[in-house]
C-alpha positions in Angstrom: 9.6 47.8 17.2 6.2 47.2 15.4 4.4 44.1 15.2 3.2 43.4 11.4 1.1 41.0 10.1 2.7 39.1 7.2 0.1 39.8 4.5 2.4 38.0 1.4 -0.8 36.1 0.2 1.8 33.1 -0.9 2.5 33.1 2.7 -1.4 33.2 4.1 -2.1 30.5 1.4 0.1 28.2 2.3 -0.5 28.3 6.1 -4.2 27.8 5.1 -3.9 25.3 3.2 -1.8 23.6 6.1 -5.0 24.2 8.6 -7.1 22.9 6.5 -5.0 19.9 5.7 -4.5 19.5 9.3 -8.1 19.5 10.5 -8.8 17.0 7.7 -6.1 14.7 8.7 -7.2 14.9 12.5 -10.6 13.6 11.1 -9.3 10.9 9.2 -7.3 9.7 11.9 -10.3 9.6 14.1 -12.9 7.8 12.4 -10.0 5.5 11.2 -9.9 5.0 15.4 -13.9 4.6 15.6 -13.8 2.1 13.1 -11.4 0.2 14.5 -13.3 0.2 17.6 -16.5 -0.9 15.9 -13.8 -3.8 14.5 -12.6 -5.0 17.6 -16.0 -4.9 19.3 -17.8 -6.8 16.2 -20.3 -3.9 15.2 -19.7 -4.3 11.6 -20.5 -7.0 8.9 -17.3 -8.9 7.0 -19.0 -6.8 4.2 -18.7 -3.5 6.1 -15.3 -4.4 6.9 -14.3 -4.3 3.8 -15.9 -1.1 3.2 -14.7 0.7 5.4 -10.9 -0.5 5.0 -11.0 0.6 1.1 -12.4 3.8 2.1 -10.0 4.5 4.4 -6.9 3.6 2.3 -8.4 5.9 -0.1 -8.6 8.4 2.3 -5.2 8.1 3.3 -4.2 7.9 -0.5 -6.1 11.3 -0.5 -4.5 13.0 1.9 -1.0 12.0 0.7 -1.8 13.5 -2.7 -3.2 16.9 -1.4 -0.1 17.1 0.7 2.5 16.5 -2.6 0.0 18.8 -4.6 0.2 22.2 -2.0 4.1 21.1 -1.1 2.9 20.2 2.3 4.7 17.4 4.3 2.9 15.0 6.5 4.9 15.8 9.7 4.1 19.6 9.1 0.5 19.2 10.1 0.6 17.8 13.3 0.4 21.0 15.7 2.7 21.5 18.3 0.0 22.4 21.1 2.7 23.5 24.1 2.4 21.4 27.5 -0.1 19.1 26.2 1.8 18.0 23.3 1.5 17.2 19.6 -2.3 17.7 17.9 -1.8 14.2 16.1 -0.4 10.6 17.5 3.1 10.5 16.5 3.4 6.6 14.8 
């Protein structure tokens, strides 16, 4: 039995595409935690507030639309990382 690399470059796109997705969406997810922090310690101006809540609904808005456009689904990019569990929260 030989071990082969799946070279179909549909196949090597798409699983790219879902890395990258994934990193970005771990990266969202945790400044969307920092600025919550920053929130609930009283860091940030109502102004900044603000700010930072429309940038990260866009974000979020973002991310859903990369996901329909490459025919990715959200649950696919959270990484199933063995005994220490999933790479995302699970909401």
């Amino acid at each position: 039995m030989t071990d082969r690399i799946n070279a179909d470059p549909e196949t090597a796109e798409r699983s790219l595409v879902s890395l990258v997705l994934t990193v970005v969406e771990l990266l969202r997810q945790l400044m969307e935690r920092q600025a919550l922090r920053r929130v609930d310690h009283g860091d940030l101006t109502d102004e900044q507030i603000e700010a930072v809540g429309q940038t990260l609904m866009r974000l979020e808005e973002r991310m859903a639309e990369l996901c329909e456009h490459f025919d990715v689904q959200p649950e696919d990019l959270n990484l199933d990382l063995g005994p220490l569990g999933s790479l995302l929260p699970r909401d």
